[in-house]
C-alpha positions as CSV (number, residue, x, y, z in Angstrom):
1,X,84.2,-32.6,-98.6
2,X,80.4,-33.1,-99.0
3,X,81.2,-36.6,-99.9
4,X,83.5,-37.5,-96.7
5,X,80.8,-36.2,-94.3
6,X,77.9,-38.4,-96.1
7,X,80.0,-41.5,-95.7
8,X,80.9,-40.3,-92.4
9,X,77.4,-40.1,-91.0
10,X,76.3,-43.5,-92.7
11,X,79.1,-45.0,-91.0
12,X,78.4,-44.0,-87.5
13,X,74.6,-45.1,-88.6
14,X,76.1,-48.7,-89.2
15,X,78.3,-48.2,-86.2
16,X,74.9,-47.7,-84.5
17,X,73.4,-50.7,-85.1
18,X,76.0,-52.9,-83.1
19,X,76.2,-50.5,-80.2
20,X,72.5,-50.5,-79.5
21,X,72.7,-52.6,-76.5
22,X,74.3,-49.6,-73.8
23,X,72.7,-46.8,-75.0
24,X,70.3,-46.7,-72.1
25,X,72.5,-44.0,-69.8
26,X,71.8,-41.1,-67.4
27,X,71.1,-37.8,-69.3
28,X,73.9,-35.9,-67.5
29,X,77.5,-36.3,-66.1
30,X,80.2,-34.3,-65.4
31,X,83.7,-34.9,-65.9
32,X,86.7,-33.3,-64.3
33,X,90.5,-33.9,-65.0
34,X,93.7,-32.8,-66.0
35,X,96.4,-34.1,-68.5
36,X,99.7,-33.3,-69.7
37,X,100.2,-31.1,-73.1
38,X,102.8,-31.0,-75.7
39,X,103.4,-28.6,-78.6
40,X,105.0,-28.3,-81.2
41,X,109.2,-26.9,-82.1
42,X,107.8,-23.3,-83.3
43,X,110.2,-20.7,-84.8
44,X,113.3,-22.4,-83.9
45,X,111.7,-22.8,-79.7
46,X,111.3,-26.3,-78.8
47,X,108.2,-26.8,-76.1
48,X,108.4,-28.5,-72.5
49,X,105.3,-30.8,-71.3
50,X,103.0,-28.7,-70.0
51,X,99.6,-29.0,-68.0
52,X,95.7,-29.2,-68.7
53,X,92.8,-29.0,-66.7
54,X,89.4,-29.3,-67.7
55,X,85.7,-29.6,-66.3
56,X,83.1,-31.0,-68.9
57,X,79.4,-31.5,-68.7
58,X,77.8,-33.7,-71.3
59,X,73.6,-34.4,-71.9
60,X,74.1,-38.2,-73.1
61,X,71.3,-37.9,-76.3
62,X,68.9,-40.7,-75.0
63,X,69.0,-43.7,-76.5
64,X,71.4,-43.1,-79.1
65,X,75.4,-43.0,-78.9
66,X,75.4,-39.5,-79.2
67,X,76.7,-36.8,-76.4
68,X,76.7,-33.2,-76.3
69,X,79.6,-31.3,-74.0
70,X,80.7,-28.7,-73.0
71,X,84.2,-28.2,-71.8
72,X,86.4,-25.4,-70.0
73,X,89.3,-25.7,-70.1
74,X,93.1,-24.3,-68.7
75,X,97.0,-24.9,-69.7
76,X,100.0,-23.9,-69.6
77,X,103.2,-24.9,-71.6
78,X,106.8,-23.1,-72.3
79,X,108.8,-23.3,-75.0
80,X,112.7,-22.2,-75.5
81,X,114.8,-21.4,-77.7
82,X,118.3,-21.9,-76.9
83,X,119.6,-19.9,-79.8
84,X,118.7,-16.6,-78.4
85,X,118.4,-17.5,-74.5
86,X,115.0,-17.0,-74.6
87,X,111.5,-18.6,-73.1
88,X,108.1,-18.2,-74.0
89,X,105.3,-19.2,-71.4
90,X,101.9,-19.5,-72.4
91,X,98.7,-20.1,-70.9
92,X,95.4,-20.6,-72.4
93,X,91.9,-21.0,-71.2
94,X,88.6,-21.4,-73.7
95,X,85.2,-23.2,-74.4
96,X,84.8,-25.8,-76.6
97,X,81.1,-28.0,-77.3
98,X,81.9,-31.2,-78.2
99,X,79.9,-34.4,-79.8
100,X,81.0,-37.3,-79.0
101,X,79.9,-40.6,-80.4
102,X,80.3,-43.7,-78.0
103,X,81.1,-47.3,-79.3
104,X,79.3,-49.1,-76.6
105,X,79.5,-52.3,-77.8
106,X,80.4,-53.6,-74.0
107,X,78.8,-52.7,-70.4
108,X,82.0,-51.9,-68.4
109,X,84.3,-50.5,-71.4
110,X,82.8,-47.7,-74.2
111,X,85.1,-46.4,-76.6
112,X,84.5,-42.8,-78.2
113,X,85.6,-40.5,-80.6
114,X,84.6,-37.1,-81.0
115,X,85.3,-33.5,-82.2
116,X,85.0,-30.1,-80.5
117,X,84.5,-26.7,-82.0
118,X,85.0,-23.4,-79.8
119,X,87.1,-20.2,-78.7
120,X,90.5,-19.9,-76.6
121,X,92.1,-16.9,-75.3
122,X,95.9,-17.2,-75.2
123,X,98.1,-14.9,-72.5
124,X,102.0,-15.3,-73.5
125,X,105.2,-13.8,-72.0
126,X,108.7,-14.2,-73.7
127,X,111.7,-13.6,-70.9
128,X,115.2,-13.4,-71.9
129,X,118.2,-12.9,-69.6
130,X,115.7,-12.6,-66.5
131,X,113.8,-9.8,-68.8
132,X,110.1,-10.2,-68.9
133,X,108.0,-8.6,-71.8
134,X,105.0,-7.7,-71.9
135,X,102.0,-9.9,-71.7
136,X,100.8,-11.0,-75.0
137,X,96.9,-10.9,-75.3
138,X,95.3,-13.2,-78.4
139,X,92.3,-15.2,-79.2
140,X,92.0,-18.6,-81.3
141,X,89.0,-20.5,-82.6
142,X,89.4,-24.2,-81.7
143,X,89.6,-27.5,-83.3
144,X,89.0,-30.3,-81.3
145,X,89.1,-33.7,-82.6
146,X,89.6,-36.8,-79.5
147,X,89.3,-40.0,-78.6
148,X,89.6,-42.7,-75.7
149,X,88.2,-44.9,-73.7
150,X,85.4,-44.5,-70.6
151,X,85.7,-47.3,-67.6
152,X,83.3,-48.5,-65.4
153,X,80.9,-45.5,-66.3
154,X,83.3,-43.4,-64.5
155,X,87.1,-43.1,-65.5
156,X,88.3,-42.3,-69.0
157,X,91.3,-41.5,-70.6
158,X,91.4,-39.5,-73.6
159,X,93.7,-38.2,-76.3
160,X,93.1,-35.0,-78.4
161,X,94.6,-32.0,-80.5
162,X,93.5,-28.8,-79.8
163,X,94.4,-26.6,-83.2
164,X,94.6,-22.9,-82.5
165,X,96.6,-20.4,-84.1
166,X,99.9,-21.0,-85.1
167,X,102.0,-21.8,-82.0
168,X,99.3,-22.3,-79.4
169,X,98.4,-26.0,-81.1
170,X,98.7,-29.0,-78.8
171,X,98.5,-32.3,-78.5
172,X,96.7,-34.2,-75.0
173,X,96.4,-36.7,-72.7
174,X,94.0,-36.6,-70.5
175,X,92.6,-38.5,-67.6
176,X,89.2,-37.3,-66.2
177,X,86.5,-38.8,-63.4
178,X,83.2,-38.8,-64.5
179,X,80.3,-37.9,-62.0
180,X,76.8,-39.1,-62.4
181,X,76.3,-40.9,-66.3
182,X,76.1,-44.2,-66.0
183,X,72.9,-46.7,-66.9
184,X,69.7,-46.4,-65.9
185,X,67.8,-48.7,-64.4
């Protein structure tokens, strides 16, 4: 594993050597947005699309394409399983710091690719035959990986799995405006 993060690092050095050119941003931005979830068939329930919000703020490392964020975010997704007539609706909120490094090998278009580490709290209810339980109270630690695409300095469009604890796992796609950020002058 030792090995994988070496080369890893090397390469985004190399990486770095092309994308000098539009590293010269705005320390700060802010990024708010939504997106649409799916999850995983789990335990014989298949899952409906659900929803994502987020808010992000991000200190852009100066002159490097490094940035630091930190996002808080909020979905909701149900799954059911026909089998037994039931459904399971789940909502989960958390915090999760991300670094992000941005291929900024053009003014107007800056790929990136980045992976988040953090903490989500999970709220789930099963109803069956118009029966609600119980709300269901957990925690998860979060695995973050993304990538996408930032437009213009102000629009991006990202994709991402969030791995939690069994169940709560999803996969993203999110669209966000970005506030401030942009080049300095």
């Amino acid at each position: 594993m030792k090995h994988l993060f070496v080369l890893f690092t090397f390469t985004l050095i190399f990486l770095n050597l092309n994308a000098q050119n539009y590293n010269n941003v705005k320390p700060v931005e802010f990024e708010f947005g939504f997106g649409i979830i799916s999850s995983n068939k789990y335990d014989g329930a298949s899952a409906k699309i659900g929803v994502n919000l987020f808010m992000e703020t991000r200190l852009n490392i100066a002159n490097t394409p490094f940035d630091v964020g930190l996002q808080a975010m909020a979905g909701y997704f149900e799954r059911e399983d026909k089998r037994y007539e039931l459904e399971q609706e789940i909502n989960n909120g958390g915090l999760v710091t991300f670094v992000d490094y941005n291929f900024r090998k053009w003014k107007n278009i800056a790929v990136f690719s980045g992976l988040g580490i953090g903490l989500a709290a999970i709220d789930s209810k099963y109803i069956s035959e118009g029966v609600t339980s119980n709300d269901i109270s957990d925690r998860s630690f979060v695995l973050n990986p993304r990538m996408g695409v930032e437009v213009y300095n102000h629009f991006r469009i990202t994709a991402e799995y969030k791995l939690m604890n069994s169940g709560y796992s999803f996969t993203g796609f999110n669209v966000g405006i970005v506030l401030g950020g942009g080049y300095q002058k």
